[in-house]
N, C-alpha and C positions, 0 to 999 in steps of 0.2 A: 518573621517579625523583625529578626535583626536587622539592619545595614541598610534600610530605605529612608532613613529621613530625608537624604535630598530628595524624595518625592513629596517633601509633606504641603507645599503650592499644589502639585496635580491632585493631593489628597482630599483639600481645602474646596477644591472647584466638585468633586464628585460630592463632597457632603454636603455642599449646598444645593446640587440636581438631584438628594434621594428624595425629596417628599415628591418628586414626580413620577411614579413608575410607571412601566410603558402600559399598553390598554389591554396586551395579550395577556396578562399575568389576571388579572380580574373576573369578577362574575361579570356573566353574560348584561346583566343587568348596571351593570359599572360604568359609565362613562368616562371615559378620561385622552385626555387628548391633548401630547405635547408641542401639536401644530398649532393650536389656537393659539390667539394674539390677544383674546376677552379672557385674560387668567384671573378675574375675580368671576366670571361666569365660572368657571369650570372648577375652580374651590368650592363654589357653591356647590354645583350639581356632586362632586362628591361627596362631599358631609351629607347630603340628602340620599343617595343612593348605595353607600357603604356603611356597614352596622362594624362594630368592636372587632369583630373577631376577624372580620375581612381586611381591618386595617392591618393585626398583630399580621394576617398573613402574606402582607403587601412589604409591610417590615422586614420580615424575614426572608422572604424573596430578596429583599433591596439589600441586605446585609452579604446573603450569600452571595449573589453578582458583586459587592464589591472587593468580597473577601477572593472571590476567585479570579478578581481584575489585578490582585496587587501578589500571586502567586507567581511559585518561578515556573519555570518551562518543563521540567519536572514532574509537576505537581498539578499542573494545567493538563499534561497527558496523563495521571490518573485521574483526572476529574472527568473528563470530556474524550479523553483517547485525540486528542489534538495534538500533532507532530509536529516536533520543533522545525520546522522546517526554516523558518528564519535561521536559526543558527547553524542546518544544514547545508544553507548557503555562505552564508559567514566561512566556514571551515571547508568548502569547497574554493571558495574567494581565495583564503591563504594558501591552499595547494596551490594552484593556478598561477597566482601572484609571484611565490615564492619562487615556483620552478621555473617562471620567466625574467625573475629575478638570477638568479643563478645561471642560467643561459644567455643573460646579457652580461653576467659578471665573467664568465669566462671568456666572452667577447671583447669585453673592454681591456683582460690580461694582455691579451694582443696588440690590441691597439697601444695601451702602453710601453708595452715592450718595442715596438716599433719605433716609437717616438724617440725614447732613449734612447736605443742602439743606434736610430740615425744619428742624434747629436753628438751621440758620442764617435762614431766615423766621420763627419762632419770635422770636426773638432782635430781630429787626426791626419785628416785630408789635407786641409786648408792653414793648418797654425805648424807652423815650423817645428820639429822637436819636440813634438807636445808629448806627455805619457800622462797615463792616468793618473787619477787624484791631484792632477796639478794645477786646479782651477784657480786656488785663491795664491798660489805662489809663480803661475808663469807670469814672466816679466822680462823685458830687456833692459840694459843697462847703456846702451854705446849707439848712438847714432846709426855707426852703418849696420848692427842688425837692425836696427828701425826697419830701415831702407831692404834688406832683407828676408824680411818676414811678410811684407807687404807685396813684394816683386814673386817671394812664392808664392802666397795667396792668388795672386792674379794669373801667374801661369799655371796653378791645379785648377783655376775655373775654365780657364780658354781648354785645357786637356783631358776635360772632364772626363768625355769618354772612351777615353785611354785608362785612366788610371784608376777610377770607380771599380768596385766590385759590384755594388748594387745598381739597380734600373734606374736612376736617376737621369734627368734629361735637364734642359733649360724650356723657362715659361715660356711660350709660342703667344706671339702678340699680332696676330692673323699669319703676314707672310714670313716678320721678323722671327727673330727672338729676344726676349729681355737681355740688357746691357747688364753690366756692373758697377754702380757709381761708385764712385772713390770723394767723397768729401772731407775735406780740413776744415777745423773752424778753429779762430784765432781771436786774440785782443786785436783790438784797431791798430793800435800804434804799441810799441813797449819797448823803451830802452832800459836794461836792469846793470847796476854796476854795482856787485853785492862787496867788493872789494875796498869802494868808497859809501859804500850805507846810502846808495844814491839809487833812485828810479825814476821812470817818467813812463806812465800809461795809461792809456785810455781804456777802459774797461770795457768799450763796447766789443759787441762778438758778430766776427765777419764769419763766412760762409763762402768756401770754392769746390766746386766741385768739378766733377768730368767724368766721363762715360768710356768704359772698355767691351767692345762689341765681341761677341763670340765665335764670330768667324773669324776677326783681325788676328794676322800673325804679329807674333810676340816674341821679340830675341831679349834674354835673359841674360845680362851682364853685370859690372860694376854701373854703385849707384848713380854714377855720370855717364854710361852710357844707356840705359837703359830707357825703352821706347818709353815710360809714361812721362817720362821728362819733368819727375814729381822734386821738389823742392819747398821743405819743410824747413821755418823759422823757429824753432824748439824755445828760444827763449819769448814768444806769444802763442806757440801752440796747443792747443788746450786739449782735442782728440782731433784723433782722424781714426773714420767709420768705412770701411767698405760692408756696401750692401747688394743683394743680387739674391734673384729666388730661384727655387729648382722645385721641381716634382719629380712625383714616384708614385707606385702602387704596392699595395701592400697582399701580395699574395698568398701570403699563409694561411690567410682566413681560409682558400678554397679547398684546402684540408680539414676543416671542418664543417664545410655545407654551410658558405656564408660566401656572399659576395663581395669581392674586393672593395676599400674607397679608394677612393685617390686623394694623395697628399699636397699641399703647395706650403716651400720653406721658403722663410725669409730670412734668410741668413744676415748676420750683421756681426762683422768683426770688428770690434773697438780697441784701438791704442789710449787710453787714460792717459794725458800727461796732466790733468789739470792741479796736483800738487807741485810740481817743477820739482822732484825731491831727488829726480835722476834715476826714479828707477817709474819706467811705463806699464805698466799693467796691457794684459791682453788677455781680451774676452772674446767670447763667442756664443750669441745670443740666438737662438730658435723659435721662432714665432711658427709654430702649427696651427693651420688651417684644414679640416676634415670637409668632401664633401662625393657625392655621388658623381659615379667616373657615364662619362655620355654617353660609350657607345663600347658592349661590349659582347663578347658570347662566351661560354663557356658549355665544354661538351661531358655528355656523361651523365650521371644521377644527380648532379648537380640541381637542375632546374626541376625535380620532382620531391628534391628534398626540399627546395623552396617553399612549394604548393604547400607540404607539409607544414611547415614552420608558419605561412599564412593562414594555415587552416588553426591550426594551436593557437595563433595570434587572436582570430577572428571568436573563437571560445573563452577566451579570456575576456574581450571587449564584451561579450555577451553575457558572463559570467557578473560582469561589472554594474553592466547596463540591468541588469536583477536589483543587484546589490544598491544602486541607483533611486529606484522605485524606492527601497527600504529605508533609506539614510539618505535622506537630502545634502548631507556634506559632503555626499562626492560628486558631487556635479561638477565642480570645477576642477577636479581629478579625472574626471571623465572627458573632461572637455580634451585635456591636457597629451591623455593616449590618446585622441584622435590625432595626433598634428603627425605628419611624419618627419622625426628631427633627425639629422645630422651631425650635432653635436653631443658628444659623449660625456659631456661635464653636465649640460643640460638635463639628458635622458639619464643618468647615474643620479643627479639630486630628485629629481622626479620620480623613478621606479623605488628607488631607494626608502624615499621619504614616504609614500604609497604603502608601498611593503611594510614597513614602521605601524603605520595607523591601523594598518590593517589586522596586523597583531595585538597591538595594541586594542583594538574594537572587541577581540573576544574578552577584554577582562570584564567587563559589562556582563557577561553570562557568568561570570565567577562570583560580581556581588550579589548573586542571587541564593549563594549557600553561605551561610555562620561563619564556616569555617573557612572559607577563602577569600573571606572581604576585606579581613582585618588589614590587608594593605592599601585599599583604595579608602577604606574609614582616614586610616590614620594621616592620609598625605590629604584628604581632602578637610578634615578639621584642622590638620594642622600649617596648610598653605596660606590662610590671612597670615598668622604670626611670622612662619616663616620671611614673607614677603619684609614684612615690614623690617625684622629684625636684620634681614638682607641689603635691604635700604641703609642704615644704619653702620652694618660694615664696609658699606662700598663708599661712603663716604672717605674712613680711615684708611681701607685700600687705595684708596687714588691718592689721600695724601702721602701715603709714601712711596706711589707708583713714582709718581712727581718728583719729591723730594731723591730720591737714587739715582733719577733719570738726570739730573741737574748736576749733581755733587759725584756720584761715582760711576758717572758716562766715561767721563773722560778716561779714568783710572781702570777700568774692571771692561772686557769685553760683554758680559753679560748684561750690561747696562748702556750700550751705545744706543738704543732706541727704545722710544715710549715700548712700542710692544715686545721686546727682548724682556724690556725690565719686568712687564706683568707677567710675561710666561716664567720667568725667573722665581717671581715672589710668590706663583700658584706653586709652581713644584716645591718651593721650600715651604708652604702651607702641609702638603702631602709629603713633606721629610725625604723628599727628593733631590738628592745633588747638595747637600749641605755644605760636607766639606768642602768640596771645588771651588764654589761661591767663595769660600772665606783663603783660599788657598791662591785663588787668580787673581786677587786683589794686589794692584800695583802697590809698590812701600817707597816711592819718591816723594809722596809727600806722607809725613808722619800723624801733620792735623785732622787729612783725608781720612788716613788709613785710621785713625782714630776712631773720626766719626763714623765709619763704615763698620765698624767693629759696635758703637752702641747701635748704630742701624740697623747693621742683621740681628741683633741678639734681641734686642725692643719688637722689633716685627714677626720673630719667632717664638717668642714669650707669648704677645700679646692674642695673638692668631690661632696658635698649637695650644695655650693652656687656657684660653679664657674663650675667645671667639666661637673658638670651634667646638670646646665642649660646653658653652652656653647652647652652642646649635642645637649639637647633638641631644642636650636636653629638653629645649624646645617639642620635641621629636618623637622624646623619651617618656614626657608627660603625658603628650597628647596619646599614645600608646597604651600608656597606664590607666589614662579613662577610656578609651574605646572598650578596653580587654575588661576592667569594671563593669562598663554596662553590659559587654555581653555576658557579663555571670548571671548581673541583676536583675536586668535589664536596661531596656531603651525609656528614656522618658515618653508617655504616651500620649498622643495628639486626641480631640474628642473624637475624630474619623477612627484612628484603631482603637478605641475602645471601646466604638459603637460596633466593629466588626467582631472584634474577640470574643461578642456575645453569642457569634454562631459557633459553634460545636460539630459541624459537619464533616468529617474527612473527604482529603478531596477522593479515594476511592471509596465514600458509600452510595455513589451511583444521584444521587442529587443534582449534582450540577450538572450531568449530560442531560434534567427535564426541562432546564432553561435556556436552551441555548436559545442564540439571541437572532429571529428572523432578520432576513435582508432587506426588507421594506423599511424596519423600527430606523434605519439607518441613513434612508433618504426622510425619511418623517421626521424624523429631527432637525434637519438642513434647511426645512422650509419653512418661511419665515408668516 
């Protein structure tokens, strides 16, 4: 009885079909017929052909079919010895699911790891001096490393296959192979004379570039001798970008009975001068491209463990394709494991999110007991208020996502950007990172540091002792009356308390005298 009101529309539409019950239930001498389209003929003929007591026992038939339509799965196999088999499939679904889930997750360990380790050799190879964790600090200072870090770069790409440890090769562009561009971009014109407080420049932004081929030899000198014969104006210099791709394959997978991809990087080393502050930043940027390698073989158990792992695949889509039939919502989940993807970001949000619902899909067999529904009661009365009262605070949230982003951008690292500053104010919602926020606050200006001091304290007040336990109460009530009604009970609709007049349990053998022929079921579809 508990936890079904959101059925009380399906409930509404069955009480308005009982005064028709089907013609098998009847004396022989009964007329009744839900095909007909003459429904004041056929009220007629049964007031004329049904006496009192045939009605009470048309009634009670009509009670018990609806009493044992609105039963759990449970209680449907004592009545009729009917197997849940729906939800046998349901919990076949999430084995299945899961452990494809998990087999792709330890595939993608891989693949990640790969990715990293290249950047990070990469990074090693190509930038002069570099050591770890030195991403947001490598920088030069002096011209001629400029001219030195770039003249390396260039000679570990012509050397590559000398000095690589890993399989890396250069992109093949039929007979070629890909070049390395070396691009400058600059202001048009700039003359700065910071000495007299004087400048003259033209803001537009040129673009040179030039190509270094993979076969050309390369002598490595000082920056005036040196074959790229590159000449850099640093007072309009804004970056200069070398770019050039390479691939690889990633063989570790066939240590675990998986097929290699193959990788194409795009490497892009950046010189940042565009503060002129004298000190260049240098980066080195990784664009990963995943896809299936053309032409390969591999010998050994390899190609039988395949079979296998298509055959697991193909029971799973089958598995699905059940599941399918049962829940129309997965059809476009369905459609989704058909494609065969390539990308791992893609196949991760998709199996991921699958796997998610999927689980999620058995709590629907939980509200069918007292006892285990009281979670989907209380989030489903209490999601209108929620909503709204959420509405309500994301207004006051954004105004001081806003307001911090403006005023203690500048001052507070934690605040250089709209979304720095809401991940900031979520964790200080969750009493996360308190002190630091108040500790990394610049103190050059004292008005700031002021205002930043009633800012945090205002928005941790407001959020921690009012917002958040208004929430939580919200939450709290709606809890307190679910957990009421099931002592009480549920308020009761006229459909279930035209049902509670039956008394039948569902194991006194009753309900298996009505089961419901296969014909009653196209006989109602026709109009």
């Amino acid at each position: 009885m508990e936890g079904r009101r959101a059925g009380a529309g399906r409930e509404m539409q069955l009480f308005r079909a009982a005064p028709t019950p089907p013609a098998e239930m009847a004396n022989p001498e009964v007329v009744i017929s839900s095909c007909s389209s003459h429904e004041e003929e056929n009220r007629c003929n049964f007031n004329q052909h049904t006496s009192p007591s045939e009605e009470l026992l048309l009634e009670d038939q009509m009670r018990r079919k609806l009493k044992f339509f609105f039963m759990n799965p449970c209680e449907k196999f004592w009545a009729r010895g009917r197997k849940p088999w729906k939800l046998a499939i349901q919990i076949l679904k999430i084995a299945m699911v899961t452990i494809q889930l998990v087999l792709f997750g330890l595939s993608n360990q891989m693949v990640v790891a790969f990715k990293e380790e290249n950047t990070i050799a990469f990074k090693h190879l190509f930038l002069k001096g570099y050591m770890d964790r030195m991403d947001d600090t490598y920088a030069v200072y002096t011209q001629s490393d400029v001219y030195d870090q770039i003249i390396f770069a260039v000679n570990q790409y012509l050397q590559l296959y000398n000095v690589s440890v890993g399989n890396h090769a250069y992109e093949n562009k039929g007979i070629e192979q890909s070049a390395m561009a070396i691009c400058q971009h600059f202001y048009k014109r700039g003359h700065i004379y910071p000495g007299n407080d004087t400048f003259d420049i033209d803001p537009e932004i040129e673009t040179e570039c030039f190509f270094v081929e993979p076969d050309e030899p390369f002598h490595t000198g000082t920056p005036a001798e040196n074959k790229l014969n590159l000449t850099l104006d640093f007072h309009r210099l804004l970056t200069v970008e070398l770019q050039f791709k390479l691939k690889a394959i990633n063989l570790q997978t066939v240590r675990h009975q998986e097929l290699p991809d193959c990788y194409d990087f795009t490497l892009t080393i950046t010189f940042d001068n565009k503060a002129h502050s004298g000190r260049i930043k240098i980066s080195l940027d990784n664009d990963i491209s995943i896809r299936e390698c053309k032409d390969w073989h591999v010998s050994g158990s390899m190609q039988k463990n395949t079979h296998y792992m298509m055959i697991f695949d193909a029971f799973v889509i089958l598995t699905c394709l059940v599941s399918l039939i049962l829940c129309i919502r997965s059809v476009i989940r369905g459609l989704q494991l058909q494609q065969s993807l390539t990308s791992y970001d893609v196949c991760s949000i998709l199996l991921g999110t699958s796997t998610m619902l999927v689980w999620l899909g058995v709590i629907r067999y939980l509200g069918f007991f007292a006892k285990y529904n009281l979670l989907i009661l209380t989030l489903q009365a209490a999601l209108p208020n929620v909503i709204r009262f959420c509405c309500c605070a994301a207004m006051i949230y954004l105004g001081y996502c806003f307001c911090g982003w403006i005023v203690l951008g500048p001052y507070h690292d934690k605040f250089r950007s709209l979304n720095m500053v809401s991940e900031c104010l979520f964790s200080l919602i969750n009493g996360d990172d308190m002190f630091a926020t108040f500790a990394k606050m610049q103190q050059k200006s004292y008005l700031v540091w002021l205002f930043s001091r009633i800012y945090l304290y205002s928005f941790i007040s407001l959020f921690i002792y009012m917002i958040l336990s208004l929430f939580i109460a919200l939450i709290t009530d709606t809890y307190e009356t679910i957990k009421h009604y099931q002592q009480d009970g549920f308020p009761e609709t006229e459909l279930r308390t035209f049902i509670l007049e039956c008394k039948d349990l569902p194991n006194s053998g009753k309900y298996r005298l009505e089961d419901d022929p296969p014909v009653s079921l196209f006989c109602c579809c026709k109009k």
